[in-house]
DRENZA-49056 format. One line per field, with one value per residue (C-alpha): z, x, y; residue number from 1. Coordinates in steps of 0.2 Angstrom, whole numbers, plus 5000, padded with zeros to 4 digits. Example, Ala and Ser with C-alpha at 12.3 -4.5 7.8 and 13.67 -1.06 7.14 Angstrom:
up = 5039	5036 $
east = 5062	5068 $
north = 4978	4995 $
num = 1	2 $
END
This chain:
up = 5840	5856	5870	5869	5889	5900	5895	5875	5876	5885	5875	5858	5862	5870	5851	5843	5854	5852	5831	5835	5846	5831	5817	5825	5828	5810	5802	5814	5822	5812	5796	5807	5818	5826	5836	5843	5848	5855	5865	5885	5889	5894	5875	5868	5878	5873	5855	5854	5861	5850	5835	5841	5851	5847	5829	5843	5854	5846	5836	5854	5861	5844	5846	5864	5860	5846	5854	5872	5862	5851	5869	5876	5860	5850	5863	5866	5852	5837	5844	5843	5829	5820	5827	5827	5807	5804	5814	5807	5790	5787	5796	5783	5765	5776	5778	5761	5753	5763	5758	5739	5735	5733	5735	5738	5728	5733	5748	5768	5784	5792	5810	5821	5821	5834	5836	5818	5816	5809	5805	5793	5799	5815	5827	5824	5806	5809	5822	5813	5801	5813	5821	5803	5797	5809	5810	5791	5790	5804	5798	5781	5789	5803	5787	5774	5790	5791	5773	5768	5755	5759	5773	5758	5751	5769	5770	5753	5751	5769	5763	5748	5755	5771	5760	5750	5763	5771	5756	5752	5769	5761	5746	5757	5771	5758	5748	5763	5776	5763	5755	5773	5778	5789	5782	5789	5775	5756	5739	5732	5717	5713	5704	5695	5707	5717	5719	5722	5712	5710	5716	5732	5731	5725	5737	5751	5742	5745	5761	5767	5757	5765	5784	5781	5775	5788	5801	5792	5792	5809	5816	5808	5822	5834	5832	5833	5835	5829	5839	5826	5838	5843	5828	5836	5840	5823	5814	5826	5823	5804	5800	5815	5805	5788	5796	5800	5783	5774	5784	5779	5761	5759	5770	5756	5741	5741	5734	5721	5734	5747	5733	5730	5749	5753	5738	5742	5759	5770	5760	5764	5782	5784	5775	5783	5800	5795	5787	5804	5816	5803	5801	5821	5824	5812	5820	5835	5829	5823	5837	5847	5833	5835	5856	5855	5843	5852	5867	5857	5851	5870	5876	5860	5866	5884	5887	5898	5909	5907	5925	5925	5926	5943	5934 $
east = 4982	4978	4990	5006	5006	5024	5036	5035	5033	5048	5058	5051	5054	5074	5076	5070	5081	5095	5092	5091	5107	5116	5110	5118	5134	5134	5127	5132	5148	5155	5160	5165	5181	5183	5166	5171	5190	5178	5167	5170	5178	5161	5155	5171	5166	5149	5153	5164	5153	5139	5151	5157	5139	5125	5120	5118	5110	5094	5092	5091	5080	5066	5069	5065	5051	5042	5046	5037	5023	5020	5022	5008	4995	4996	5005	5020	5017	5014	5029	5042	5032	5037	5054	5061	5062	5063	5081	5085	5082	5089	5105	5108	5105	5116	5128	5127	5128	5141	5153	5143	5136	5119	5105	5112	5126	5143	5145	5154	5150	5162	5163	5149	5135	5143	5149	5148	5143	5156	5168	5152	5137	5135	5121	5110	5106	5096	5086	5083	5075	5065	5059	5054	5048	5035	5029	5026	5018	5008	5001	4995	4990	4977	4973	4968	4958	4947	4940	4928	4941	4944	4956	4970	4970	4973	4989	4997	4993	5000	5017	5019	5013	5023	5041	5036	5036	5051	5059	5053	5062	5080	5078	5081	5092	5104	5114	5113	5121	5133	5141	5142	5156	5158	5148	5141	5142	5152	5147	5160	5150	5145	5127	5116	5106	5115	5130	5120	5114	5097	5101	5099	5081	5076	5088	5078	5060	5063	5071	5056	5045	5051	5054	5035	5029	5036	5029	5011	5012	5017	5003	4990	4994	4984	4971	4976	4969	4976	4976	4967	4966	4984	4997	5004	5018	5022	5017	5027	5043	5041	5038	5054	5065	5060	5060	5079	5084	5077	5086	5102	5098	5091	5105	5119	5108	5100	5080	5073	5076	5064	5052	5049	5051	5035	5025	5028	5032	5026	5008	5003	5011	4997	4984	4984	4985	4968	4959	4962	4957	4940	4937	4935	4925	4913	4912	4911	4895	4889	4891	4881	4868	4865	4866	4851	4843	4842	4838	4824	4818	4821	4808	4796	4795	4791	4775	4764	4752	4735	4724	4708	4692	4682	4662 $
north = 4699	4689	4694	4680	4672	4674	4663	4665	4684	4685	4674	4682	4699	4693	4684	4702	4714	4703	4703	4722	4722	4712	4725	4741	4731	4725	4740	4754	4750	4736	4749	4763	4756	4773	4773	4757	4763	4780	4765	4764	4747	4739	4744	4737	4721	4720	4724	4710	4699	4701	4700	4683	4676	4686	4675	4660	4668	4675	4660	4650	4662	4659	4643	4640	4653	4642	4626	4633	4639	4621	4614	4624	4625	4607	4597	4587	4576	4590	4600	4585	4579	4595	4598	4583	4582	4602	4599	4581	4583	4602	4597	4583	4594	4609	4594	4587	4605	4609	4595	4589	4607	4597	4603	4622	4624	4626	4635	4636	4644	4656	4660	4670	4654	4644	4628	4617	4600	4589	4606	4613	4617	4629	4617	4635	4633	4618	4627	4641	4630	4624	4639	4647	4632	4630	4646	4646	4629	4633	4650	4642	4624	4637	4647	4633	4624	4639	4636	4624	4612	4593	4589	4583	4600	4607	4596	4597	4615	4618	4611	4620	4635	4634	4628	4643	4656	4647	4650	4667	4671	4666	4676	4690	4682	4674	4690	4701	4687	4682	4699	4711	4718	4702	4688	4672	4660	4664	4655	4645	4644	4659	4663	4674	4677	4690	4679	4665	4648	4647	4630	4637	4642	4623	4615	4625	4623	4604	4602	4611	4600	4584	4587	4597	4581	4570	4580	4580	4562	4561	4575	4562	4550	4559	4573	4591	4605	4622	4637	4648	4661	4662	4664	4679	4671	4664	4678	4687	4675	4676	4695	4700	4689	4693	4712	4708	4701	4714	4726	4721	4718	4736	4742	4732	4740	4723	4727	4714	4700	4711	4713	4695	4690	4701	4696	4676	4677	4692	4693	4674	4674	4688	4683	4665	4674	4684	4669	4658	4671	4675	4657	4657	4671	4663	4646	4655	4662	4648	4637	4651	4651	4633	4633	4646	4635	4619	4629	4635	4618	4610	4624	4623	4605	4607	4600	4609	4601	4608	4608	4601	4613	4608	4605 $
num = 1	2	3	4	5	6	7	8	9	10	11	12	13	14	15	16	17	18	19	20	21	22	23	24	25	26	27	28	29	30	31	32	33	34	35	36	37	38	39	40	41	42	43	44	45	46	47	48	49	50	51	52	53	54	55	56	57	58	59	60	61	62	63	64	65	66	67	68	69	70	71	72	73	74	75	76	77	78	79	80	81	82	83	84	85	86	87	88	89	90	91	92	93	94	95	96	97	98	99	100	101	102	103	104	105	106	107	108	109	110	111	112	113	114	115	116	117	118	119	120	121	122	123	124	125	126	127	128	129	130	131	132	133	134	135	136	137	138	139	140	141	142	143	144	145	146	147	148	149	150	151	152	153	154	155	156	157	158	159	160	161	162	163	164	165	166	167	168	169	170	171	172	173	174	175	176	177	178	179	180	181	182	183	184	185	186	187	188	189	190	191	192	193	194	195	196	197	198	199	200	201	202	203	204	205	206	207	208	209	210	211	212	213	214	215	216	217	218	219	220	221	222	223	224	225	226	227	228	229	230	231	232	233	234	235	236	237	238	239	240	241	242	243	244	245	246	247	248	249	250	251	252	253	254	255	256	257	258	259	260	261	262	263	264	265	266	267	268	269	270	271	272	273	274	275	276	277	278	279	280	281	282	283	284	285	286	287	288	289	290	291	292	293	294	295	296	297	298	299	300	301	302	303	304	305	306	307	308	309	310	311 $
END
């Protein structure tokens, strides 16, 4: 995996200690009140910071990582191109679920995310979908380029591929954040699916669809290049905060959801990261193939004068 420059490492690896940070609070010292009344005051401050902040601030710190990293491979235009809709478009189905039930269900958020939009939906949501939706429609746009299939097949597949993943990635989020020992959001509809509709799933299957879509249509205004060769960062993203999901699922006896989340999610995210980074090792090799072959033809093609024997 190539080496992720200054600014994105730093925020990438702030965004994962602070999912770290906000596990042990939930996990650890959340169901045990006596190690936090056994905490020195600056632990009992931290702690209560983390329980009130910490969801907002590692869900800035992805976002400003993926949004410096878009900024730096594809380019002003592909990053706003992406961002823009990711953030639009999810705030308007979180809002409409939020006050219709469709296309989730019935559902609220609670405290813990930060400041909500119209009395609903905490600003964060939206820039989570963002941040994982790029990083899944990125991993299988770089990996579908990489094969030999018509450039329609690269765009649909890449949106149903990436909605997938992005979905794939709530299987796991979506109990576990809603049934903790202090939960983000609660379903006012309660489903089959460990308390949830499988509304939800088709309600995020097409919100991805369509801001992937839009943002598709708008990357065709000008060329692009995809930075085959440097999906750390989004694999990165994706697997840290699958990682953290399935962490509190297991750790709330939460296991079919993982199961599916790895076949649909965690599978793909690496097998698109393999097949981009193959596909430019190979065109590597064949651009060097073919410099040392028109060098050989440029040489076979030298004409040598030939000196004229005195008599």
């Amino acid at each position: 995996m190539k080496p992720i420059i200054s600014a994105e490492r730093f925020l990438l690896i702030g965004h994962i200690l602070s999912m770290a940070f906000g596990l042990a609070g939930l996990l650890i010292v959340l169901p045990n009140p006596e190690f936090v009344v056994n905490l020195p005051e600056f632990g009992k401050t931290a702690f209560a910071w983390s329980m009130a902040g910490g969801g907002v601030v590692y869900m800035l710190l992805a976002t400003a990582a993926v949004a410096v990293y878009a900024y730096r491979t594809l380019g002003l235009w592909h990053w706003l191109g992406f961002m823009a809709p990711a953030i639009a478009l999810s705030l308007c189905s979180e809002l409409l679920g939020t006050s219709t039930g469709f296309p989730f269900g019935h559902y609220r958020y609670l405290t813990g995310l930060g400041y909500k939009v119209a009395g609903l939906v905490p600003f964060t949501i939206p820039l989570s979908w963002f941040y994982l939706g790029f990083s899944a429609y990125l991993l299988a746009r770089a990996g579908l380029e990489s094969r030999q299939i018509p450039n329609w097949v690269q765009y649909v597949g890449a949106i149903a591929l990436g909605a997938t993943m992005l979905t794939s990635w709530d299987f796991v989020l979506d109990p576990a954040m809603s049934q903790t020992t202090m939960p983000f959001w609660i379903w006012e509809q309660p489903g089959a699916f460990f308390g949830m509709p499988y509304q939800n799933f088709a309600g995020w299957l097409g919100t991805g669809t369509v801001f992937m879509t839009v943002a598709t249509l708008l990357w065709k205004a000008k060329p692009v290049t995809l930075p085959r060769t440097q999906l750390g960062l989004p694999l990165a993203i994706y697997l840290s905060n699958f990682a953290f999901a399935t962490i509190m699922s297991v750790a709330a006896g939460i296991y079919i959801p993982v199961f599916l989340g790895v076949i649909l999610g965690v599978v793909p995210a690496i097998a698109f990261y393999q097949l981009a980074r193959a596909g430019a090792s190979q065109a590597a090799m064949q651009s060097s193939d073919e410099m040392v072959a028109t060098e050989m033809t440029e040489i076979a093609s030298v004409k040598v004068p030939i000196g004229v024997m005195p008599e």
